[in-house]
Structures are given as structure tokens and as C-alpha cells.
C-alpha positions as CSV (number, residue, x, y, z in Angstrom):
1,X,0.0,0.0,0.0
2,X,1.7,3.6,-0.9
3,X,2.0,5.8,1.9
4,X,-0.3,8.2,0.4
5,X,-3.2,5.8,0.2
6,X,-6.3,7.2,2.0
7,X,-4.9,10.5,2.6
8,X,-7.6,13.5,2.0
9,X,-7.2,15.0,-1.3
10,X,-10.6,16.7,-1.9
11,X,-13.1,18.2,0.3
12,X,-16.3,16.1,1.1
13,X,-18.7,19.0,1.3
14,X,-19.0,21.8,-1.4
15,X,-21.8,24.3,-1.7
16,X,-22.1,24.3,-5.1
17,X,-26.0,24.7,-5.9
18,X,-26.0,25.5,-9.3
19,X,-24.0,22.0,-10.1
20,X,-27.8,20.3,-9.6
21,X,-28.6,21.5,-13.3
22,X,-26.5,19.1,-14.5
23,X,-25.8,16.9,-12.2
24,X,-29.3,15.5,-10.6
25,X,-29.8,12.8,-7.9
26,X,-31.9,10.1,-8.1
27,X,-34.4,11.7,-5.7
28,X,-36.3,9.0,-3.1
29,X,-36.9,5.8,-4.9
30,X,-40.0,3.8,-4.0
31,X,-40.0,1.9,-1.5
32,X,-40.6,-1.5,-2.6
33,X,-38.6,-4.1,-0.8
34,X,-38.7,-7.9,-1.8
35,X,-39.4,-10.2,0.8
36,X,-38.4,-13.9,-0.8
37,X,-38.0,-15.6,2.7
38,X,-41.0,-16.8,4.8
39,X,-41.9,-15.8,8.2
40,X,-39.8,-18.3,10.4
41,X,-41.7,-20.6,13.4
42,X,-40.1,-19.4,16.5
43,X,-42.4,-20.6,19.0
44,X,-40.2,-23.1,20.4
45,X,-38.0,-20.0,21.6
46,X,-41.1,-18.7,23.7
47,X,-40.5,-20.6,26.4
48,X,-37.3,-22.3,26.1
49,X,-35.2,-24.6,29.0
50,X,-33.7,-22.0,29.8
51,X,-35.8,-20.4,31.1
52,X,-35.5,-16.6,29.2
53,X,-37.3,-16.0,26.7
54,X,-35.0,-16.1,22.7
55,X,-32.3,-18.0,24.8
56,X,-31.5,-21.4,24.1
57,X,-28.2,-22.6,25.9
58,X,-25.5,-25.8,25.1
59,X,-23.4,-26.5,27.3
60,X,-20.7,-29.2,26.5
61,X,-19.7,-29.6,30.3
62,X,-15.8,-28.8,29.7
63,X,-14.1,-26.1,30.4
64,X,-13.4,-23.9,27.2
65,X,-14.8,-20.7,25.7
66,X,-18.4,-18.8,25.8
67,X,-19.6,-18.4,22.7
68,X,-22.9,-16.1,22.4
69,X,-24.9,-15.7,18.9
70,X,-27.0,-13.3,18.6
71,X,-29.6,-12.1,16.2
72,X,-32.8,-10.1,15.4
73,X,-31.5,-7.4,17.4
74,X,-33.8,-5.5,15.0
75,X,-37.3,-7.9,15.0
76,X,-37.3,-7.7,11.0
77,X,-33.8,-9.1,10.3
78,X,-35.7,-12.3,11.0
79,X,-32.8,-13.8,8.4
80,X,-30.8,-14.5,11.8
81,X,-34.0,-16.2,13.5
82,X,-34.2,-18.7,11.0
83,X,-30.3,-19.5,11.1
84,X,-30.6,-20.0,15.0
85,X,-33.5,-21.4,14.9
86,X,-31.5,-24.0,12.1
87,X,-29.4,-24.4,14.8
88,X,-31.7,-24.8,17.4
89,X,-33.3,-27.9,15.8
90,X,-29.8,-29.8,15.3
91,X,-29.0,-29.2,19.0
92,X,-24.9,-28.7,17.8
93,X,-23.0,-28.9,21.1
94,X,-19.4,-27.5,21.3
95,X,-16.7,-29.9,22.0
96,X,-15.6,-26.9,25.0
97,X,-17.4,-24.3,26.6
98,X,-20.8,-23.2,26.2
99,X,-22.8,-22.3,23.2
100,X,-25.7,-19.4,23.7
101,X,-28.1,-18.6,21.0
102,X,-30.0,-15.6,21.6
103,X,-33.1,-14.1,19.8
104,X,-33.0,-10.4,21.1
105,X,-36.1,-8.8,20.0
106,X,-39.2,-10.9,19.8
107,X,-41.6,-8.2,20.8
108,X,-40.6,-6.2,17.7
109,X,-40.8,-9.4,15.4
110,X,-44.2,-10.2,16.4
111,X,-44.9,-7.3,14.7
112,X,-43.9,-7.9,11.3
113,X,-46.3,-7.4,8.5
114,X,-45.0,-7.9,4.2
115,X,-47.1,-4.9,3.5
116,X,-44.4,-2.8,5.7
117,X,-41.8,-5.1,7.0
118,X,-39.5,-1.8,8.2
119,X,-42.0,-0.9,10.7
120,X,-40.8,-4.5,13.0
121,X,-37.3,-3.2,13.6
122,X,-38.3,-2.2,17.0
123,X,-41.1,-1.5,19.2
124,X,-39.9,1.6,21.3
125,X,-36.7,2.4,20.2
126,X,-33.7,0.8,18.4
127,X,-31.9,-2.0,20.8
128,X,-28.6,-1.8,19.3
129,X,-28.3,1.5,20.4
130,X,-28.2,0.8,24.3
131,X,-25.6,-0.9,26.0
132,X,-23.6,1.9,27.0
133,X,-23.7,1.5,31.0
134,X,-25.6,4.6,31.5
135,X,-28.3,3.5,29.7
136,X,-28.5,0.1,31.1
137,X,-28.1,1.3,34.8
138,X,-30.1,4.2,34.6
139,X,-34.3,4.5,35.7
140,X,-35.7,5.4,31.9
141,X,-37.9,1.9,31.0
142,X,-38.9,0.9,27.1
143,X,-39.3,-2.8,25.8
144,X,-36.0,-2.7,24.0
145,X,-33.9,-1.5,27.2
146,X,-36.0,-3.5,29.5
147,X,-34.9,-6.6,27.7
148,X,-31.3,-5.8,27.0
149,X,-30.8,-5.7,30.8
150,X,-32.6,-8.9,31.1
151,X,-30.1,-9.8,28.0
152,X,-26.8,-8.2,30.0
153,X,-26.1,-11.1,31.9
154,X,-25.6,-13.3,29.0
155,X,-23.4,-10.3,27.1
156,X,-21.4,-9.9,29.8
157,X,-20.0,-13.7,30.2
158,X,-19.5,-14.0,26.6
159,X,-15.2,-15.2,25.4
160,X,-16.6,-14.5,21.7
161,X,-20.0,-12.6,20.7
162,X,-21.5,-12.7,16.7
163,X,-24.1,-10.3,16.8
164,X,-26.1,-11.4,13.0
165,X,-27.8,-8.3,11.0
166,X,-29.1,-8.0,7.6
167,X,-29.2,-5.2,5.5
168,X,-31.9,-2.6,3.9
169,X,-30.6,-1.9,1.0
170,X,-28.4,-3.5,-1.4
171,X,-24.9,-4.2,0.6
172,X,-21.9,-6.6,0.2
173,X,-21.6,-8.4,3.3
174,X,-18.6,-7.9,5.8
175,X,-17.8,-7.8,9.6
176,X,-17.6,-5.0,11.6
177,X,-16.0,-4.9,14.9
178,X,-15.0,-2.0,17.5
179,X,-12.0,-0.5,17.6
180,X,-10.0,-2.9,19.9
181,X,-7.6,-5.2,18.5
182,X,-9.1,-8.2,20.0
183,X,-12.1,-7.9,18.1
184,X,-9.9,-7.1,15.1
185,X,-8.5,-10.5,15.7
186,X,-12.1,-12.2,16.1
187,X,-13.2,-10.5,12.6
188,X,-10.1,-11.7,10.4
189,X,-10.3,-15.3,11.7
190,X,-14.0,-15.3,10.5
191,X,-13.5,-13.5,7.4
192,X,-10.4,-16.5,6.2
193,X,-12.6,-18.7,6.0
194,X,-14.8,-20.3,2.6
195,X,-17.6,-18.6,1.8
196,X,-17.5,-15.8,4.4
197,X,-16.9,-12.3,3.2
198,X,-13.3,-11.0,3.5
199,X,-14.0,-7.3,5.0
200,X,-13.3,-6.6,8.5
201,X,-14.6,-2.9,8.8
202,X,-13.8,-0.8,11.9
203,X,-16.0,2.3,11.8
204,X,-16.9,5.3,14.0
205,X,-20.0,3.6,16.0
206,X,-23.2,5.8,15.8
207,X,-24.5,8.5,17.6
208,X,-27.9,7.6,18.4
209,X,-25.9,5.0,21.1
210,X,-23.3,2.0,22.2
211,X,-23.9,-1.2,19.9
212,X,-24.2,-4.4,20.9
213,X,-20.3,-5.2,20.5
214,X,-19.5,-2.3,22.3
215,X,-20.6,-3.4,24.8
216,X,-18.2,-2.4,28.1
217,X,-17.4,-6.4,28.1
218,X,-16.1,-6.0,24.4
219,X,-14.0,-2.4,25.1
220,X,-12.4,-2.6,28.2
221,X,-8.9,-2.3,28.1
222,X,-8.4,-5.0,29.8
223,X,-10.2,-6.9,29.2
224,X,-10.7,-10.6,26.8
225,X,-14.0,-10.5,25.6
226,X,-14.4,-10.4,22.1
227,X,-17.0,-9.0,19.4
228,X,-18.0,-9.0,15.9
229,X,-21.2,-7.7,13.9
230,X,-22.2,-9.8,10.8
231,X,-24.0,-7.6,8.2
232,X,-24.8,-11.0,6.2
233,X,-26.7,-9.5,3.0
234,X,-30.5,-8.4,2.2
235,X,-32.7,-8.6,4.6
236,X,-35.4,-11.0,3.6
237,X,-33.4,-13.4,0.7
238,X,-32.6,-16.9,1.8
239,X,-28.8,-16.4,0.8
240,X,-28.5,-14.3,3.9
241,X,-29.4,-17.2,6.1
242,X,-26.9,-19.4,4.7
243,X,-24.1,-16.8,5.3
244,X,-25.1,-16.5,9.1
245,X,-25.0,-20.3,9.0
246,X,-21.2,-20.3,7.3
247,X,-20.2,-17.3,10.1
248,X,-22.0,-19.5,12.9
249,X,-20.3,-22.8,12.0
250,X,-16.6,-21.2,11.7
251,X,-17.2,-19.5,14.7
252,X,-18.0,-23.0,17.2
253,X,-15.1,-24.7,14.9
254,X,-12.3,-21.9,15.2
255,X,-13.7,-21.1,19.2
256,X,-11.3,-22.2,21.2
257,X,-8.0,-21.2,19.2
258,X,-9.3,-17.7,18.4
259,X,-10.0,-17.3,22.1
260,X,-6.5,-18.4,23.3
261,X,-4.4,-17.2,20.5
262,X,-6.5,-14.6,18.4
263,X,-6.2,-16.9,15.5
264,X,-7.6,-19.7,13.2
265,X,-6.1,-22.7,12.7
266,X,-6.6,-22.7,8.9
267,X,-7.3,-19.2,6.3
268,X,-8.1,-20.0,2.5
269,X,-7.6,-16.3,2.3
270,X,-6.3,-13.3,4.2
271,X,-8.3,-10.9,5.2
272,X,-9.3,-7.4,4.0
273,X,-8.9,-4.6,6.2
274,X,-11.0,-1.5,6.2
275,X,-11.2,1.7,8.7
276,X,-14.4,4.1,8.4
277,X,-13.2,7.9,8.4
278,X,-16.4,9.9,8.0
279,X,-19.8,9.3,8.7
280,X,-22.3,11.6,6.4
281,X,-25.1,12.7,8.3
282,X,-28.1,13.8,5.9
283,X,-28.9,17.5,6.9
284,X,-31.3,18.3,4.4
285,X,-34.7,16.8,3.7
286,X,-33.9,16.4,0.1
287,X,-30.6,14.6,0.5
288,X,-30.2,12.2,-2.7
289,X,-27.6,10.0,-4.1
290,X,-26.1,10.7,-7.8
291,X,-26.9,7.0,-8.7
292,X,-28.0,4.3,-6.8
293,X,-24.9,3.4,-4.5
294,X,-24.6,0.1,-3.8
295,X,-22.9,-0.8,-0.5
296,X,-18.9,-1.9,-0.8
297,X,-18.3,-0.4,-3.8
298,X,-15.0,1.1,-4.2
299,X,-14.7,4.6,-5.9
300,X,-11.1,4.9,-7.8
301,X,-10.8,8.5,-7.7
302,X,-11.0,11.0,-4.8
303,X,-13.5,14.3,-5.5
304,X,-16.3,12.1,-7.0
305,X,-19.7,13.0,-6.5
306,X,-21.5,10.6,-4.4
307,X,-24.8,12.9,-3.1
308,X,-26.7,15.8,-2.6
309,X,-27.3,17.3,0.9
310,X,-29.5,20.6,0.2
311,X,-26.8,23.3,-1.8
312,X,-24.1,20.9,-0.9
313,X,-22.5,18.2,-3.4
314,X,-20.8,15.8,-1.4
315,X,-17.5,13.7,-2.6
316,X,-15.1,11.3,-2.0
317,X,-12.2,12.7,0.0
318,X,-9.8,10.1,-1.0
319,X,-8.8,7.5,-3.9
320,X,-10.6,4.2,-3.2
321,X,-13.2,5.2,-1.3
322,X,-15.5,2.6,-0.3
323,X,-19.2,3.5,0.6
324,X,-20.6,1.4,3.3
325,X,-24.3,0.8,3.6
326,X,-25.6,3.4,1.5
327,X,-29.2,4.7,3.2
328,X,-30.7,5.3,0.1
329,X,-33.7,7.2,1.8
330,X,-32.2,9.1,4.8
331,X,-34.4,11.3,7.3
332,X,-32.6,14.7,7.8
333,X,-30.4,14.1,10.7
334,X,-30.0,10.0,9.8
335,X,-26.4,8.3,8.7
336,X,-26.7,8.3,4.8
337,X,-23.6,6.2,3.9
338,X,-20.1,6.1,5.6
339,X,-16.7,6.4,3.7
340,X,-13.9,4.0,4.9
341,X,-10.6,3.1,3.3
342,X,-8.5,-0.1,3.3
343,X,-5.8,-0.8,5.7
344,X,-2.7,-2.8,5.4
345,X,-2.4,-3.8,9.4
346,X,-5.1,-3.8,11.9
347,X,-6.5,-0.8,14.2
348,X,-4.8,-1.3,17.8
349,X,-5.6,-0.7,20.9
């Protein structure tokens, strides 16, 4: 990698209002998202042995790692209930340690309906935006925080969390972890393997709260516990599932090694490293994309016009920019896309 790569050569922002004559946006496409995988049966997780609702536990009885899976965070990502669930039914018991599968938000997939399947992410507000320990030790009460302090426990043990999510729009999938190298290590032995994808993003978390794998557990300094978010594909396509299946398997198979060591014991591939460096935040209303972004794509050449934001063209600051998770219908104040470059060696500590 030349030492130039990544460096800023443009400005993101530009108020250039008289460029929109010539070059438009795509305005706010319809919304009309395809939903090609059936609502999965999760009534066995109602009331399950042990005895919490969405948590099904196997324990080996040896010592060895905690592993904790999680999904449907978001109750219409129900891609991730059907690969637990998958996993529920063949009862796969780690040869060490203890294997927790957790569905986090049943109350918000109950709600599901094809006609508008965004409006089951949550009930009260989004769950993977409260684990900071403010939130979770303070008095406020909604569904979502009410169960991720029932949920804390389980977090909190974890050796090695996969927290699975699915994506809106149109995305390649990758891992994202948080900004300790621990994770970083978690994230790479996943990504080596067949049939997983090989991005390990590190980005910026959000505003609106603490993930999931930033959890306290997952950033203390200190500390061993180690996280990694799946964004497996489309929400509602069966090829999602089968990725969350591939990320699940490697994880129970790889356990114990990437928990003492920080490594896999075999890569068909290396790992590609990524670090977000801006987050655009939509301030305008009428904030629209130049062409249909799709998420991963890699822009060659810095000062490329990615999106309108009001009088304000937005670019790419750097060559080989690539756009993460393009919001292709943002609310003013809402993440639009973020902009991350590749990385030859991981983020540290």
C-alpha cells in the first residue's frame, strides 16, 4: 500500500447549488422491498429450557470458551431467527465451553407485517443502540432496554460474541467490529474462511448510542471479551441465512483457538482490512444520491460526486473510497452512507 493511500485529497462537502442542473440525484426511490424468505416458526423460543425468553443454551460440560450468537437485534432481520432457529433444531453442542443462541427482540418481530416489514425493527426504540452503562443502569424503561438488561447477563459472560444483521438496501456483506484489537482478531479469523466475506470494517459507531459489541465487556482495556457484527446480505433473501450459518459454523469450529491465540487454525484467504473515516449525516430533507450506490463499492478516484445534501454536493475525499451501507432514503439528521478506506495492518488498541 503507498504511503499516500487514504490521505484526503478533496473536500467532502461543497456548496455548489448550481451544479444540480446538471448533475441530478436520483431523488427518493420507492420503497418497494422484496421479501423472498418466509416468516420463520419461533415458537419453540417462547418458552425455552432456559428459562428466558429467545435463549436457548448448550453446554458441553468442559471447560473452554463462551460463545454467544445473537440475532434479530432489529425484529425484522428475522434472516438471523431462522439460522438459529436452524441451529436450534440440530442441538450442535461445542466440544468446549458453552454455546448461547440468543433471539433479542421478539416483541418487535411479532410485529412484522410484508405490507411494511420496516415498521418490525423495534417497538420503542432501536436495541442496538443501548448498551452503554448509562443506559442500562439508569431509571428510563422501554421494551427494547428492558430486555437488554434482562439480555446483560448473557453479554457480559461472553469469550466470543456474533451479533447477526441483515441489511436494507443493497450491501456486500462484511464484519464490523469495534475498535480494539481483539475484536480485530475475532473479525479476520472469521473473514479467512470459505464462503464468508473478507471485509473486517472498523468504523466510527453511531450516535444515536453504544452497539451491541461495544458493549463495556467487548471495550475494556483489559479486558478478553471479544465481538464481531455480521452484516450477512438483504434482509429478507434466503442467501443471507446461509451466510449466518457459514459465520455460525466457523465461529464453534475456530472457538477455542481464536479465544486463546486470536487466530484460526486454517485461512483459504487473508483478510481485508478496512477503517471508516467519516460518517455523512443527511442534513437536508432532500438529501439524494447521484446513482443508486450500492454498499462496498469502491470509488477509484477521490472528489467524485457521491450525493446531494441541500446546496451541498458531497464527494469522495480520498482515492478508493469505499461507501458502506448506503441509506438510500435518509431522514434529515440520519447516517446516509459512511466512507472508509482499506488498511494494510489492523486498528490497535
Amino acid at each position: 500500500m503507498s504511503c499516500k493511500a487514504g490521505q484526503r485529497h478533496h473536500p467532502i462537502r461543497i456548496r455548489q447549488p448550481r451544479l444540480s442542473e446538471t448533475l441530478p440525484g436520483i431523488g427518493r426511490p420507492p420503497v418497494t422491498f422484496r421479501v423472498a424468505l418466509p416468516v420463520p416458526d419461533l415458537s419453540e423460543w417462547r418458552q425455552p429450557p432456559s428459562g428466558i425468553s429467545g435463549v436457548w443454551i448448550f453446554d458441553s460440560g468442559h471447560t473452554g470458551p463462551e460463545i454467544v450468537v445473537t440475532a434479530m437485534v432489529h425484529g425484522n432481520e428475522y434472516a438471523g431467527g431462522w439460522a438459529l432457529e436452524n441451529f436450534r433444531r440440530r442441538e450442535l453442542v461445542p466440544s468446549a465451553g458453552r454455546l448461547t443462541l440468543i433471539l433479542a427482540n421478539l416483541h418487535a418481530f411479532d410485529r412484522f407485517d410484508a405490507t411494511d416489514p420496516v415498521l418490525a425493527r423495534h417497538v420503542d426504540e432501536d436495541l442496538n443502540r443501548l448498551w452503554h452503562p448509562t443506559r442500562l443502569a439508569g431509571r428510563d424503561h422501554s421494551v427494547e432496554l428492558d430486555r437488554a438488561r434482562v439480555l446483560q447477563p448473557l453479554i457480559a459472560r461472553a469469550d466470543l460474541l456474533l451479533d447477526l444483521h441483515s441489511t436494507l438496501w443493497p450491501s456486500e456483506p462484511l464484519f464490523i467490529v469495534p475498535p480494539r484489537q481483539r475484536s480485530v482478531e475475532l473479525g479476520c479469523a472469521l473473514a479467512e474462511g470459505d464462503n464468508l466475506p473478507p471485509t473486517v470494517l472498523t468504523d466510527l459507531g453511531h450516535q444515536g448510542g453504544s452497539r451491541l459489541i461495544e458493549h463495556a465487556h467487548f471495550m475494556a482495556a483489559g479486558g478478553t471479551g471479544r465481538s464481531c457484527l455480521l452484516e450477512a446480505g438483504s434482509h429478507w433473501e434466503p442467501a443471507t441465512v446461509q451466510v449466518m450459518e457459514n459465520a455460525i459454523m466457523r465461529l464453534i469450529a475456530q472457538a477455542e483457538t481464536i479465544h486463546l491465540r486470536g487466530q484460526a487454525t486454517d485461512a483459504t484467504r487473508e483478510a481485508e482490512l478496512a477503517v471508516v473515516t467519516d460518517n455523512i449525516i443527511a442534513r437536508h430533507t432532500d438529501f439524494s444520491f447521484v446513482q443508486s450506490w450500492e454498499g462496498g463499492v469502491i470509488i477509484p478516484k477521490a472528489g467524485t460526486p457521491l450525493a446531494h445534501d441541500g446546496e451541498d454536493l458531497i464527494y469522495t475525499p480520498y482515492d478508493e473510497c469505499m461507501l458502506i451501507m448506503p441509506n438510500l432514503r435518509p431522514r434529515r439528521g440520519q447516517l446516509a452512507v459512511r466512507l472508509a478506506r482499506r488498511t494494510a495492518a489492523p486498528l490497535r488498541s
